[in-house]
C-alpha positions in Angstrom: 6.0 -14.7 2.8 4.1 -16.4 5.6 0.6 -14.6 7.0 3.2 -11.8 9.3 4.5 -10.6 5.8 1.7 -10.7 4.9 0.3 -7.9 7.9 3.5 -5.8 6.7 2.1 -5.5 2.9 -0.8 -4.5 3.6 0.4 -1.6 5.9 2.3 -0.4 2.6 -1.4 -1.0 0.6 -3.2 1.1 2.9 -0.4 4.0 2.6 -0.1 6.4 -0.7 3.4 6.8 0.2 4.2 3.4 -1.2 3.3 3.2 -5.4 0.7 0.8 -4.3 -1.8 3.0 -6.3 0.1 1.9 -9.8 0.2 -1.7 -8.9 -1.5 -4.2 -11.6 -0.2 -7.5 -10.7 0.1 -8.9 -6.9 1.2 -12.0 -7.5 1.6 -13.6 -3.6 1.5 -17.3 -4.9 3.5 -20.4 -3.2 4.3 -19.0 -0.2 2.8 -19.4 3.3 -0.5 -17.6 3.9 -2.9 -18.6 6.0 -6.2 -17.1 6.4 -4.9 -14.6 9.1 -2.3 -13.4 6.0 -5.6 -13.8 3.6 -7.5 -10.7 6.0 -4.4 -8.9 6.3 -3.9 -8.5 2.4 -8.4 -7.8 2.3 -7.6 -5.4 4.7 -5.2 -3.6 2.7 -7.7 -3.4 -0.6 -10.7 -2.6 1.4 -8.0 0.6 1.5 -8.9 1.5 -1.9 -5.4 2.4 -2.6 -4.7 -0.3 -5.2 -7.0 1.1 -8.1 -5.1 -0.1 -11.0 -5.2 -4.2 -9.4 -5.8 -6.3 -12.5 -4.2 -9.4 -11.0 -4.1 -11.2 -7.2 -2.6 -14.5 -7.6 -2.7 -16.6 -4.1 -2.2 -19.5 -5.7 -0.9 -22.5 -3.1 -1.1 -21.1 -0.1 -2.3 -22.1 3.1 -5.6 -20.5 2.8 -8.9 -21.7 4.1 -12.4 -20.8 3.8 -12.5 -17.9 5.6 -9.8 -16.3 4.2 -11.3 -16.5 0.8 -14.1 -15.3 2.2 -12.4 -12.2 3.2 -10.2 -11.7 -0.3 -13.8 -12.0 -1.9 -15.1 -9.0 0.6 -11.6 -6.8 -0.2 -12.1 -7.7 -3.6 -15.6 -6.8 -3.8 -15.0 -3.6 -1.7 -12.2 -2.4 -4.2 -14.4 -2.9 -7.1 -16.8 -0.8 -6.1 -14.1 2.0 -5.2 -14.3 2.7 -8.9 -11.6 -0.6 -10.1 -13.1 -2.4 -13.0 -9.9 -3.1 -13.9 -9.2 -6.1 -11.5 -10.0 -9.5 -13.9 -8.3 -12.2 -12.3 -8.7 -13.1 -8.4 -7.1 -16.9 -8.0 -6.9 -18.7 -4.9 -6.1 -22.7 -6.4 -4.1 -25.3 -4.5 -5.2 -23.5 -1.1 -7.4 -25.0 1.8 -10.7 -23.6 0.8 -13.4 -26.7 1.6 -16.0 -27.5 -0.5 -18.3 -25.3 2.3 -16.0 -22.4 1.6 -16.9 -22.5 -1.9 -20.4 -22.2 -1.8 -20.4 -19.6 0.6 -18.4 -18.4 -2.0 -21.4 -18.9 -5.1 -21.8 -15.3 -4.9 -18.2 -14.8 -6.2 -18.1 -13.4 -9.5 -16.8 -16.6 -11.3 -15.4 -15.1 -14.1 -12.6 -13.3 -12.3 -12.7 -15.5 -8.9 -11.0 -19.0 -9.8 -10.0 -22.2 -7.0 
């Protein structure tokens, strides 16, 4: 899905209507998200719909600093909505710069992998 799909998801995140609150796995990896897509999808778990995440793979993707930056903040945010469950976070193979990583350091590194 490209960063557009990526809007539409998390529309269906932020609604109960969906199943989104069952979801453990969101596996979004090798497709086209930019950091646009990468707020998009933080937008949708700073929803605190998607209690049960374990898993949100954006592996190789077209993400850069600052969308890490914001999946860090919607990850963060849904964590603290009462989700202890979520255990892996990986953004590998994107654009995130060496700069983007250490605004990063505060990243919980053993969920949070690039």
């Amino acid at each position: 899905i490209s960063s557009t799909g990526a809007g539409e998801l998390s529309k269906c995140m932020q609604s109960q209507k969906f199943g989104f609150k069952r979801l453990r796995q969101l596996l979004l990896a090798q497709n086209i998200i930019e950091d646009s897509g990468a707020h998009h999808i933080a937008t949708g778990l700073f929803a605190g719909i998607c209690v049960r995440l374990e898993v949100l793979d954006l592996n190789s993707n077209m993400i850069g600093s600052r969308g890490a930056i914001n999946i860090l903040r919607g990850s963060e945010s849904l964590r603290t909505v009462g989700n202890n469950r979520l255990s892996q976070v990986s953004l590998r193979n994107n654009k995130v710069r060496a700069g983007g990583i250490t605004k990063l350091g505060k990243a919980p590194t053993s969920f949070f992998t690039f």
